[in-house]
C-alpha positions as CSV (number, residue, x, y, z in Angstrom):
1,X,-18.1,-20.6,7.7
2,X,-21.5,-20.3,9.6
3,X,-19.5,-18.7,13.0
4,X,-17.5,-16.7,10.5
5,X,-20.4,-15.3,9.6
6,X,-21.9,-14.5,12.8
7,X,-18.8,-13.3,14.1
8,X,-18.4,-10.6,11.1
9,X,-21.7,-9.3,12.0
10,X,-21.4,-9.3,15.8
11,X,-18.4,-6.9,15.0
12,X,-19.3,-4.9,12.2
13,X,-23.4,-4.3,13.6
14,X,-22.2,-2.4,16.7
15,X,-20.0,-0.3,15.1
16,X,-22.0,0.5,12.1
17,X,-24.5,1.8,14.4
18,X,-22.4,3.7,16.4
19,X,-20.8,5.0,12.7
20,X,-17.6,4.2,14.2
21,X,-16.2,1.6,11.6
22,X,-13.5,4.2,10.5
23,X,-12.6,4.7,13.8
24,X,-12.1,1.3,14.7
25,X,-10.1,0.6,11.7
26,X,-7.7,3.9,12.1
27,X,-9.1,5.1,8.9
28,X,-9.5,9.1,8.5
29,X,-9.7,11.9,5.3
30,X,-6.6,12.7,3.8
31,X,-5.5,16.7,3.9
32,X,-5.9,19.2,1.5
33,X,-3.2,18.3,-0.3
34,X,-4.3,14.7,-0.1
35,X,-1.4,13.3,2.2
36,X,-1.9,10.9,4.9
37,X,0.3,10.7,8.1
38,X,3.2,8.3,8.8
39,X,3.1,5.2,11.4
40,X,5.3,4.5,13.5
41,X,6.0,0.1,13.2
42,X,9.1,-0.9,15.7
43,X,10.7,2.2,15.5
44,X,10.2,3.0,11.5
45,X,8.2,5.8,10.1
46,X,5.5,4.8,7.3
47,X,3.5,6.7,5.0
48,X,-0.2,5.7,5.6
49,X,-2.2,4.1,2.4
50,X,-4.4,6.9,0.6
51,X,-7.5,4.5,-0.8
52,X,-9.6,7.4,-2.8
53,X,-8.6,10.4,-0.5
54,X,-9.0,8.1,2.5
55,X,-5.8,7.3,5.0
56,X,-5.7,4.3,6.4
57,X,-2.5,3.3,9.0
58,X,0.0,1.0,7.9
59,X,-1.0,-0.7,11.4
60,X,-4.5,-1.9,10.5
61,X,-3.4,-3.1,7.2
62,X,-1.6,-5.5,9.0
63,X,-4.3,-6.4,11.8
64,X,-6.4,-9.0,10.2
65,X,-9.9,-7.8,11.9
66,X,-8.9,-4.5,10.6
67,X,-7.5,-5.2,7.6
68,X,-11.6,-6.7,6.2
69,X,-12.8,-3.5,7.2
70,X,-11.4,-1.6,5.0
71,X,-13.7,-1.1,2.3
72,X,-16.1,-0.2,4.4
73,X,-14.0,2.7,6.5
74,X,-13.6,3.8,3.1
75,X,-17.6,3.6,2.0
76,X,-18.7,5.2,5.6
77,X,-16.4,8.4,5.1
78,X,-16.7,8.9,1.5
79,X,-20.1,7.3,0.7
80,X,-22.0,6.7,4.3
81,X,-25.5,6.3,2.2
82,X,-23.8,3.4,0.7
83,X,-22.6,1.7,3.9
84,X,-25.1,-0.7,4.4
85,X,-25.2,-2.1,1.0
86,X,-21.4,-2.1,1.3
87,X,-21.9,-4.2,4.3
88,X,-24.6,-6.9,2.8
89,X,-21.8,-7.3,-0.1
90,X,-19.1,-7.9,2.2
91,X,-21.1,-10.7,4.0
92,X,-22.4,-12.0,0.4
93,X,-18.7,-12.5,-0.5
94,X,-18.3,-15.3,2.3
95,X,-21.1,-17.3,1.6
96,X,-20.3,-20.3,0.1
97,X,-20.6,-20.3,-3.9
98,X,-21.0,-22.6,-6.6
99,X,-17.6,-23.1,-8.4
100,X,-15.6,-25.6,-10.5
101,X,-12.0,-26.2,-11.0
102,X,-11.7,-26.4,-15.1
103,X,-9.2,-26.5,-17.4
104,X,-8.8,-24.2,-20.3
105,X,-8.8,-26.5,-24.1
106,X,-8.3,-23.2,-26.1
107,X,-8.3,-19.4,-26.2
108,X,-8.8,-17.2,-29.0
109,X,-9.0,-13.2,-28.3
110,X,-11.9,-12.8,-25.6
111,X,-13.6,-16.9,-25.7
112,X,-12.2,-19.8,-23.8
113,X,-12.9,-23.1,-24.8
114,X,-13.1,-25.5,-22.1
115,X,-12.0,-29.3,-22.1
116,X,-15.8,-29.8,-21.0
117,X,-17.2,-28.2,-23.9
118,X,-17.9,-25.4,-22.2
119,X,-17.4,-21.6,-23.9
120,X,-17.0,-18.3,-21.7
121,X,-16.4,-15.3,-23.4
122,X,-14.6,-12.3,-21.1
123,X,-16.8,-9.4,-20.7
124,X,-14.7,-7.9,-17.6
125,X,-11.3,-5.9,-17.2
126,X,-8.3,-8.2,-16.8
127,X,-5.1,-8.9,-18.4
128,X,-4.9,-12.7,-19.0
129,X,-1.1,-13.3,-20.7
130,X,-0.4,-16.4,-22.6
131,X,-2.7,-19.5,-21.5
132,X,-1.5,-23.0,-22.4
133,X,-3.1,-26.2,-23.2
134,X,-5.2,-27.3,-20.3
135,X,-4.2,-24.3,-18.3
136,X,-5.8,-24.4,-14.9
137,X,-8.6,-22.5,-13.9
138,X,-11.2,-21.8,-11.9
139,X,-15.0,-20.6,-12.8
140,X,-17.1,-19.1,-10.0
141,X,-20.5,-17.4,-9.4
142,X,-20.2,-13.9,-7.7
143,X,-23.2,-13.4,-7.0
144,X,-25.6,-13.6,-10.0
145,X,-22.5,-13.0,-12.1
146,X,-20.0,-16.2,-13.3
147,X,-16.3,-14.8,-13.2
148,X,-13.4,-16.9,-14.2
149,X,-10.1,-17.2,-12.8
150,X,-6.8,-17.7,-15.0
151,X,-3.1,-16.8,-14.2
152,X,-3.5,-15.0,-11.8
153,X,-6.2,-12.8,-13.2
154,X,-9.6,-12.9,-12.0
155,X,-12.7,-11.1,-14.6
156,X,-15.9,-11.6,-15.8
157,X,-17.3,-13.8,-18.2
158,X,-20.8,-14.4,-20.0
159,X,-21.3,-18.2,-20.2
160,X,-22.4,-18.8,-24.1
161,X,-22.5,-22.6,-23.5
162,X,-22.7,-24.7,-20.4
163,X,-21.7,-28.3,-19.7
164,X,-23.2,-29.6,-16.5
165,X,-21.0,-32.9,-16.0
166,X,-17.8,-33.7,-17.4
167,X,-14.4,-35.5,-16.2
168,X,-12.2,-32.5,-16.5
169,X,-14.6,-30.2,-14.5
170,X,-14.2,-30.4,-10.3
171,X,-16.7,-29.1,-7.8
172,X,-15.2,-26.5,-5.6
173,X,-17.5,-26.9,-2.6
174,X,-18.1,-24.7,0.8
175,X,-15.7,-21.9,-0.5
176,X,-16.7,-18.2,-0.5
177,X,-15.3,-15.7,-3.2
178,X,-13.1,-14.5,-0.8
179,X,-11.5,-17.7,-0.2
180,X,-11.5,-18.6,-3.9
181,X,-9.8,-15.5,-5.0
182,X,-7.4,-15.9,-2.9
183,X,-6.6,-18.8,-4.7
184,X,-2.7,-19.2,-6.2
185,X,-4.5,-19.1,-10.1
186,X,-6.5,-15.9,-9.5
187,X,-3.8,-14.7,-7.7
């Protein structure tokens, strides 16, 4: 995680000073009209992605250096005094987090009762569908703020009570939020 780390920053620092991130990534402002171009991929014509009147080619979406740099193409044309606090959140998301795998005892509009005792209430946007009894889950710290993962549906929550220790509850350890969101239950 550590050389992950350093080798996100040895990329993005040189081309954030240069102001070149879009660039590198292919990303440009979308016309008038707010279309994007096509790529060409083996021979086929694409539309490029419009992200917020930004076009980005269907090529870097599937170049994985490219592809984490999106966000910040996007920030540097549309919101360049935002890049670099753009950037420090993009580096906080792969820092390892504290995060438990837990399973849900009951659910009753916006509260989950855990098998631990613990209660989260859902403050965020996110559909969560039917949840069964000890549905798997996962509850994470993004940064200050604990979000909970549920079929497939990741949101936030406010923590109302908090068991520390329990049988039912699994440390996740050395995971970032990237890597735990990418998880198959908050996916």
């Amino acid at each position: 995680m550590k050389y992950l780390l350093i080798a996100i920053a040895l990329v993005v620092s040189p081309v954030c000073k240069a102001g070149k991130i879009a660039d590198f990534v292919g990303a440009y402002l979308a016309n008038d009209k707010g279309e994007c171009k096509t790529s060409t991929i083996y021979g086929k014509n694409y539309p490029d992605s419009n992200i917020s009147g930004v076009c980005i080619s269907m090529t870097a979406m599937f170049d994985e250096k490219k592809k984490e740099l999106v966000t910040l193409a996007v920030t540097e044309l549309k919101n360049p005094e935002q890049l670099e606090a753009m950037i420090q959140l993009e580096l906080a998301k792969r820092q390892p987090t504290e995060a438990y795998e837990v399973q849900i005892k009951k659910k009753s509009d916006d509260i989950f009762k855990l098998i631990d005792g613990s209660i989260l209430e859902k403050t965020g946007y996110g559909y969560v569908g039917y949840v069964g009894y000890h549905e798997e889950s996962i509850l994470y710290k993004d940064g200050e703020q604990w979000k909970f993962c549920v079929n497939g549906s990741s949101f936030k929550v406010d923590v109302l009570k908090y068991v520390e220790y329990h049988y039912s509850k699994d440390s996740i350890s050395g995971k970032s939020v990237k890597e735990i969101e990418s998880m198959d239950v908050c996916n």
